[in-house]
ZALUMLO-186270 format. One record per residue (C-alpha): residue number from 0; x, y, z; chain. Coordinates in pm, whole numbers, plus 32768, in hexadecimal, padded with zeros to 4 digits. Layout:
N
<r seq="NUM" u="X" v="Y" w="Z" mol="A"/>
...
END
This chain:
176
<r seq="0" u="9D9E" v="556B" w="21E3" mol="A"/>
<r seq="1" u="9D10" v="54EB" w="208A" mol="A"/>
<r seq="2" u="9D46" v="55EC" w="1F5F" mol="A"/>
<r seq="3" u="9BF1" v="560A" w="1F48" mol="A"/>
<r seq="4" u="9BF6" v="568F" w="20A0" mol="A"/>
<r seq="5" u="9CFD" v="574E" w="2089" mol="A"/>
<r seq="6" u="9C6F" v="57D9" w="1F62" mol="A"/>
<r seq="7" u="9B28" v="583D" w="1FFD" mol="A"/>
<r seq="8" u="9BF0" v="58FE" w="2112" mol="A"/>
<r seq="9" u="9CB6" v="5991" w="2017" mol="A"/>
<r seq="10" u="9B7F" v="5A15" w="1F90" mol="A"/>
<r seq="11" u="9ADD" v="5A85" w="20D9" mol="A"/>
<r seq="12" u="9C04" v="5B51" w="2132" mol="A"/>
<r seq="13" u="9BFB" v="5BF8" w="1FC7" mol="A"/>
<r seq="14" u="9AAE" v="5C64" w="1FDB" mol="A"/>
<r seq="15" u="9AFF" v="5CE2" w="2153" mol="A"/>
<r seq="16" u="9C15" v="5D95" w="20C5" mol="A"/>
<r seq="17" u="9B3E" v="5E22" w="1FAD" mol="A"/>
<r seq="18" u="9A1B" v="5E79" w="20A7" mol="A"/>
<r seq="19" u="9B11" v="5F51" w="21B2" mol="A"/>
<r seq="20" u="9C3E" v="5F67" w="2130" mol="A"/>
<r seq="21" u="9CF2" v="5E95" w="221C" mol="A"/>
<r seq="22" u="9D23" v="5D12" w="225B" mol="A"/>
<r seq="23" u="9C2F" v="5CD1" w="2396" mol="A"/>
<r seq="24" u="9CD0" v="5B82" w="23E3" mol="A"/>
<r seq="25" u="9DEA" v="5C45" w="249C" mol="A"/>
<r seq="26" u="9C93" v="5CA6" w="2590" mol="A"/>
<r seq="27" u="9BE3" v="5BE0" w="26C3" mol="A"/>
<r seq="28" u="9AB8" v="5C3A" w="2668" mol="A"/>
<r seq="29" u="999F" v="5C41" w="2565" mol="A"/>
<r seq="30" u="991C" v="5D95" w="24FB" mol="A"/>
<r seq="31" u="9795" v="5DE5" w="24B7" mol="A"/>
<r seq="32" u="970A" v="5E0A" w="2391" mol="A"/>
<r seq="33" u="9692" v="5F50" w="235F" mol="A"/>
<r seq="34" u="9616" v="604D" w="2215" mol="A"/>
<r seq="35" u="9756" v="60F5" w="2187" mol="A"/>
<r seq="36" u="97C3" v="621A" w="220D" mol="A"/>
<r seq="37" u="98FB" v="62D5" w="217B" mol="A"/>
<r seq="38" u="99A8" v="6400" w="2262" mol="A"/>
<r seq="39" u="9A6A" v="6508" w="21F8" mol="A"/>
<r seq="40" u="9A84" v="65D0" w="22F8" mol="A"/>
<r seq="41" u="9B81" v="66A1" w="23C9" mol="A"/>
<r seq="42" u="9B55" v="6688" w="255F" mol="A"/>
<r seq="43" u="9BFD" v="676F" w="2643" mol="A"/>
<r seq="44" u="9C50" v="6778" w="27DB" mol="A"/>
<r seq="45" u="9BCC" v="689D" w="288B" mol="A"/>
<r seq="46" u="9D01" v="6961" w="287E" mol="A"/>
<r seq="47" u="9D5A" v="68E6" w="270D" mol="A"/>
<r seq="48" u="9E97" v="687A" w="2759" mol="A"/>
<r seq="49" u="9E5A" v="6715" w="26E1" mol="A"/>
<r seq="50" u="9D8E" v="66CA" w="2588" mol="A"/>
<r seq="51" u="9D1B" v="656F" w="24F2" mol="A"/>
<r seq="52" u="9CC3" v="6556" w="239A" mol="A"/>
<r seq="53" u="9BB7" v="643F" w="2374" mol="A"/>
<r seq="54" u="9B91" v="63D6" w="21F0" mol="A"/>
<r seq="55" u="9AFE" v="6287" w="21C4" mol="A"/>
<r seq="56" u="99DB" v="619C" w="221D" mol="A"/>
<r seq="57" u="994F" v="618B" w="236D" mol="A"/>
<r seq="58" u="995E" v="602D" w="23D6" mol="A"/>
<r seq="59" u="987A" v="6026" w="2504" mol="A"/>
<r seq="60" u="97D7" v="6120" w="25E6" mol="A"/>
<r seq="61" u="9784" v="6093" w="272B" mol="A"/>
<r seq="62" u="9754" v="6149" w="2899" mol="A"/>
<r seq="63" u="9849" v="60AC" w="29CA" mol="A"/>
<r seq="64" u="9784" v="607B" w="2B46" mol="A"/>
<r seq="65" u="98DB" v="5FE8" w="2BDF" mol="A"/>
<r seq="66" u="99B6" v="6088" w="2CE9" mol="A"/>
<r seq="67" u="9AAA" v="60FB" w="2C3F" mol="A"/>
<r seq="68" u="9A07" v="6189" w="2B52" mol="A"/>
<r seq="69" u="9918" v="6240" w="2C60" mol="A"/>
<r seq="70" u="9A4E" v="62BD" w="2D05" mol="A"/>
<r seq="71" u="9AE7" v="6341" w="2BC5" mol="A"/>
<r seq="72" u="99CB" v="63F8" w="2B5D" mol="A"/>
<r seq="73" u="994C" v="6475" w="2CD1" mol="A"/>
<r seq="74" u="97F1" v="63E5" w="2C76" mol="A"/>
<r seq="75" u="96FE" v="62B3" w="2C30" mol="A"/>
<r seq="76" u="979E" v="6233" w="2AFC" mol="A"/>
<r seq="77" u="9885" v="625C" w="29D1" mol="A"/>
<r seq="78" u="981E" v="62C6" w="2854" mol="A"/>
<r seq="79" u="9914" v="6222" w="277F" mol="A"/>
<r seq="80" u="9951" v="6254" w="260B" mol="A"/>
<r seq="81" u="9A30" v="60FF" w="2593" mol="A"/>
<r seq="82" u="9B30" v="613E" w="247C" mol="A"/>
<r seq="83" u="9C49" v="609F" w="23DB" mol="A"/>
<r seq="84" u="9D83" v="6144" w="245A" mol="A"/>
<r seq="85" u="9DC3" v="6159" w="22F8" mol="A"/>
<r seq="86" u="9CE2" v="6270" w="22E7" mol="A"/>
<r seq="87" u="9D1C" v="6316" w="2408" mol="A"/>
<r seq="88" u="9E42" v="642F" w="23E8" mol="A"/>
<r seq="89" u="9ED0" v="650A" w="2541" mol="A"/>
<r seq="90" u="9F71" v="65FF" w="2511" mol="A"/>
<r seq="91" u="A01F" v="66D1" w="267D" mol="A"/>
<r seq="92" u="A089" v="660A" w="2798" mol="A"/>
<r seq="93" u="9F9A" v="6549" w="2860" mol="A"/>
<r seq="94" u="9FEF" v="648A" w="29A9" mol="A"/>
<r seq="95" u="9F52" v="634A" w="29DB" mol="A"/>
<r seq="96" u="9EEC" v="6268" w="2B08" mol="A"/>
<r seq="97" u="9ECB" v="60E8" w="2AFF" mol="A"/>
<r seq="98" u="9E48" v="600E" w="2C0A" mol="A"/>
<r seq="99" u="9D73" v="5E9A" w="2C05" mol="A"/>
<r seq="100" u="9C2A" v="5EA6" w="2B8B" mol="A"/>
<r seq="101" u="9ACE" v="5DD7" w="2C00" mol="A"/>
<r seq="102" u="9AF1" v="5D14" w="2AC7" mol="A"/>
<r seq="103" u="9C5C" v="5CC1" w="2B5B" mol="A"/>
<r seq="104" u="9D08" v="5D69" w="2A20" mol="A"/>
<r seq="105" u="9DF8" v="5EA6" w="2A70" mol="A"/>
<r seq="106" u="9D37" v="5FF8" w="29EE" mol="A"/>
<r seq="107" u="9E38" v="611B" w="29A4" mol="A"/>
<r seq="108" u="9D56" v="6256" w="29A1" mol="A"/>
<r seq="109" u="9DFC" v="6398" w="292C" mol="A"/>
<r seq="110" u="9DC0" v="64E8" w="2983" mol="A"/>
<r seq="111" u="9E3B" v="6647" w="2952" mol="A"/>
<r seq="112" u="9F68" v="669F" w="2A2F" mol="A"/>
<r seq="113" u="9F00" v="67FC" w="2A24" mol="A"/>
<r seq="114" u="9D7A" v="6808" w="2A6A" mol="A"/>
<r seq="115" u="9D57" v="66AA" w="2ABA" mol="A"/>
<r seq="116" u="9C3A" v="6649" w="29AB" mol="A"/>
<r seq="117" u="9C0F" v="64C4" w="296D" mol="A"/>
<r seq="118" u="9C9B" v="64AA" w="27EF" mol="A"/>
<r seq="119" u="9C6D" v="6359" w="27C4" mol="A"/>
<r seq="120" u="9CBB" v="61EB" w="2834" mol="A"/>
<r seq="121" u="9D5D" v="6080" w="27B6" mol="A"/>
<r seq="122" u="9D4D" v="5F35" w="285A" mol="A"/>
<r seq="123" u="9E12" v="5E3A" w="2831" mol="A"/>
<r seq="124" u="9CD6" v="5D33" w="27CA" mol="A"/>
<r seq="125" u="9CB2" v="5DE7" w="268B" mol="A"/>
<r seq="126" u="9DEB" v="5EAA" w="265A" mol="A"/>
<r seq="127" u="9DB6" v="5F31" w="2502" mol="A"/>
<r seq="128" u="9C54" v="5FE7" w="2569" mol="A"/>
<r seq="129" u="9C3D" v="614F" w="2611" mol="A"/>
<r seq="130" u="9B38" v="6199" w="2726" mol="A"/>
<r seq="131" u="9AD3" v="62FB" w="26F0" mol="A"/>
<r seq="132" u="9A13" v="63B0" w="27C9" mol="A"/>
<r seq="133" u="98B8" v="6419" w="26DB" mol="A"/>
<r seq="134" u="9899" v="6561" w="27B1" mol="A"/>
<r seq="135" u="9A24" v="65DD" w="273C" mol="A"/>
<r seq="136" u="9985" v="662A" w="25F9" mol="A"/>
<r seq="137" u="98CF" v="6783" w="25D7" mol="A"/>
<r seq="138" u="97B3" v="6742" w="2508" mol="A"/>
<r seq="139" u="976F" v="65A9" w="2550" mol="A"/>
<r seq="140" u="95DB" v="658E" w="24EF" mol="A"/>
<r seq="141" u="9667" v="6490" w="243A" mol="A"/>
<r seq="142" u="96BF" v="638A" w="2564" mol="A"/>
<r seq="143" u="95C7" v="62A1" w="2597" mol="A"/>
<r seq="144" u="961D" v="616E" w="266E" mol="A"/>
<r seq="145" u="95C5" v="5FF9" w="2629" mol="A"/>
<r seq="146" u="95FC" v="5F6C" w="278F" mol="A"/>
<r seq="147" u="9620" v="5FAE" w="28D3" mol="A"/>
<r seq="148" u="974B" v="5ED1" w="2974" mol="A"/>
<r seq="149" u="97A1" v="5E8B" w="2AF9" mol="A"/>
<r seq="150" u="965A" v="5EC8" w="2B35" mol="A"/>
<r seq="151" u="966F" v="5DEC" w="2C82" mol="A"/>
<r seq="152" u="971B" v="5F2D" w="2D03" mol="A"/>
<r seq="153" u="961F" v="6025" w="2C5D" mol="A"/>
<r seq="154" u="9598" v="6139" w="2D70" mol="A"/>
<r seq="155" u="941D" v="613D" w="2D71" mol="A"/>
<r seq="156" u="9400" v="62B4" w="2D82" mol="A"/>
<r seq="157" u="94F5" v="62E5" w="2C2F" mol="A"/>
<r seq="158" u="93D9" v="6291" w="2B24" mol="A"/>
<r seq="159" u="942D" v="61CB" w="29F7" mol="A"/>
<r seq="160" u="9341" v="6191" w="28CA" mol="A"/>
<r seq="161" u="92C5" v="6026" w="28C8" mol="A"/>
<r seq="162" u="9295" v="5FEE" w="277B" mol="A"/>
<r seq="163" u="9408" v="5F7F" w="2755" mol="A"/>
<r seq="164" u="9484" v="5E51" w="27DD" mol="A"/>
<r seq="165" u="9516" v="5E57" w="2930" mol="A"/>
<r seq="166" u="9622" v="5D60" w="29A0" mol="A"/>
<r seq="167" u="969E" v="5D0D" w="2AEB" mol="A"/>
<r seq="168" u="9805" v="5D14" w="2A76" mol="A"/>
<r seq="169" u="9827" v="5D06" w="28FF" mol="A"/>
<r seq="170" u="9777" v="5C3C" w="27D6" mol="A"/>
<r seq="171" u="9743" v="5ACC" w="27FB" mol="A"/>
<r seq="172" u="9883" v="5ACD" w="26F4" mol="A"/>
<r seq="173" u="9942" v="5B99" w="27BA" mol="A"/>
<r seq="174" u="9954" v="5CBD" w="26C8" mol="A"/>
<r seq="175" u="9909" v="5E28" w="26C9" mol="A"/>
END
């Protein structure tokens, strides 16, 4: 690598640093850009048992059509919020579950052990981001995704707005 190269990358990873808060070259995939959103909020499980505070920027907001994300939600798709785990703080005892994805990357959704409310989930293709759940949140007029992904499994009577983009799996890039 020339240092001019290495200089530019340098660079790149500074400003993705200064943009999230976190260096996206440990990730696997590309985020969307997207207006700045900042949370602070406090989410609870239905039994309050397990908290996450959520301070930071939002880093993508996307809804989910795959199976897994069907199955862990009992319906026709997922509505994720994407944070840095950085700004994502639990506080009680959650259980988790991990299993293989359809991107082929292992998904560890967690849950409360008590009422059994999806907190939030990691995957190993981006392991410093948290997938949380937009509908954990009590007041979330605020969510307002910018692409529908695994659309290829998407179930026609679960209706999605079609001014976003929809993907069969994810981005072109491979990002969120």
């Amino acid at each position: 690598m020339t240092p001019f190269n290495s200089l530019a990358r340098l660079y790149c990873v500074a400003l993705a640093m200064a943009r999230f808060a976190l260096d996206l070259s440990a990730c696997s995939c590309q985020l969307l850009a997207m207006p700045t959103l900042d949370l602070d909020e406090t989410a609870y499980c239905a039994c309050g048992a397990v908290s996450l505070r959520i301070e930071g920027p939002v880093l993508s907001m996307l809804v989910c059509s795959c199976l897994d994300c069907r199955k862990s939600t009992g319906t026709g798709h997922s509505a994720v919020v994407l944070m840095s785990t950085d700004a994502v703080e639990v506080s009680g005892d959650v259980k988790g579950h991990a299993r293989r994805a359809a991107s082929g990357s292992e998904i560890t959704r967690n849950f409360c052990p008590v009422c059994g409310t999806p907190l939030f989930a990691g995957t190993a293709r981006a392991p410093l981001l948290t997938l949380i759940p937009a509908g954990l949140f009590d007041q979330p007029d605020w969510f307002a995704p910018r692409q529908a992904i695994f659309s290829r499994t998407h179930l026609d009577w679960d209706v999605l707005d079609e001014a976003f983009p929809h993907y069969d799996t994810y981005r072109d890039n491979g990002g969120f």
